[in-house]
C-alpha positions in Angstrom: -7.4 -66.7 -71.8 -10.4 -67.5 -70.5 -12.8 -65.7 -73.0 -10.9 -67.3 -76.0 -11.9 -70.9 -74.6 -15.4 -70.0 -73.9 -15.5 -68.4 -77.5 -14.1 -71.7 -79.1 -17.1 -73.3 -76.9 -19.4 -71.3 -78.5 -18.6 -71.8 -81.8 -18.5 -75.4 -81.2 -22.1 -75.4 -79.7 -23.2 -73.4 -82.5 -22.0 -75.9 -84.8 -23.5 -78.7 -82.6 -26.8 -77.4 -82.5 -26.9 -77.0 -86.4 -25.8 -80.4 -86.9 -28.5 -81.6 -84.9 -31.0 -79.4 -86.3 -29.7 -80.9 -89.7 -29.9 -84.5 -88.3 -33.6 -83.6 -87.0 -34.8 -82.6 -90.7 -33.3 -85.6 -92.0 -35.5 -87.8 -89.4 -38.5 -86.3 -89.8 -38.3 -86.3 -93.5 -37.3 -90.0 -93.1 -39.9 -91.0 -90.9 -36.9 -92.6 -88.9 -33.3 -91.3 -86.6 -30.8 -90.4 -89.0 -27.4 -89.5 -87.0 -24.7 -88.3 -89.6 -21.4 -89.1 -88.6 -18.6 -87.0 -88.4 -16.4 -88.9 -90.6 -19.5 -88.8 -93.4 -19.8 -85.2 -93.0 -15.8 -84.2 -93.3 -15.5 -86.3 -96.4 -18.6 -84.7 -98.1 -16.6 -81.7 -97.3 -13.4 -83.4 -99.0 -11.5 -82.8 -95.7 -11.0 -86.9 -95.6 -9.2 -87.0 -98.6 -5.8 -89.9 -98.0 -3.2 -87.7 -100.1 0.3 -89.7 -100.8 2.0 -87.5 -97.9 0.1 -89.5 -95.2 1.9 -92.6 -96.0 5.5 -91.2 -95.0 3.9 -90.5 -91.4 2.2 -93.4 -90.8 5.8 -95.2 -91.5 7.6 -93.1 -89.2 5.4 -92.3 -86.7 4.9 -96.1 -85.6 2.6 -97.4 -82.5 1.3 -93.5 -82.2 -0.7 -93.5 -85.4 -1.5 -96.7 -85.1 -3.2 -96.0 -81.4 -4.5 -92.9 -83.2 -5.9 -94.3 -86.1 -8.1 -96.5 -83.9 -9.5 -93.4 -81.8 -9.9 -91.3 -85.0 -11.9 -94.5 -86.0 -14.3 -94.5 -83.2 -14.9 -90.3 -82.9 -16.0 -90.8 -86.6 -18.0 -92.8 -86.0 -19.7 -90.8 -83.5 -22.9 -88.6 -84.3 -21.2 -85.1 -85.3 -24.0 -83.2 -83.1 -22.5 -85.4 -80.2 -18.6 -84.4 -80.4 -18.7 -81.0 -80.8 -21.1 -80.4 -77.7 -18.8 -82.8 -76.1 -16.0 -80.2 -77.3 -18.0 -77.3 -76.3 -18.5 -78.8 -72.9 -14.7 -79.2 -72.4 -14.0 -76.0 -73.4 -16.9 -74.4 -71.4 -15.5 -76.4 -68.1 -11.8 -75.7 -69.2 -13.2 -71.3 -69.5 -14.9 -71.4 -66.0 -14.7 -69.1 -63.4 -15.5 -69.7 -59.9 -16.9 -67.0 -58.2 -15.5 -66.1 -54.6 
């Protein structure tokens, strides 16, 4: 169990690193600090697309999704280098081992 959490850590890092490498060309080509966020990033992907089946859950589930919309709100806010090498350090800490 231990390798699969430090593999998902990896793959996070990896994914950090490349969005800050990405972030990086886009401030030196700027001449200013460009943080993409991950909200900007997953609807350029069209992962953020609203469909009509998210209405029905937001009326059933109540309080829940309306705690979680305001979280979601905030961590897409966030820098997308910043959350997944957040991630990867959760998972890293989660996938340790101490030595005897």
């Amino acid at each position: 169990m231990r390798w699969v959490l430090r593999c998902v850590a990896v793959i996070c890092l990896i994914v950090a690193i490349a969005a800050a490498v990405f972030d990086a060309a886009l401030s030196v080509s700027s001449a200013r600090f460009v943080f993409v966020p991950l909200g900007e990033v997953l609807a350029s992907l069209g992962i953020m697309a609203k469909t009509a089946t998210w209405a029905p859950v937001t009326q059933a589930g109540g309080s829940v999704i309306a705690w979680w919309n305001h979280i979601s709100a905030i961590l897409l806010q966030l820098p997308t280098w910043l959350l997944f090498g957040m991630v990867s350090l959760l998972f890293f800490v989660a996938g340790y081992q101490r030595r005897a």
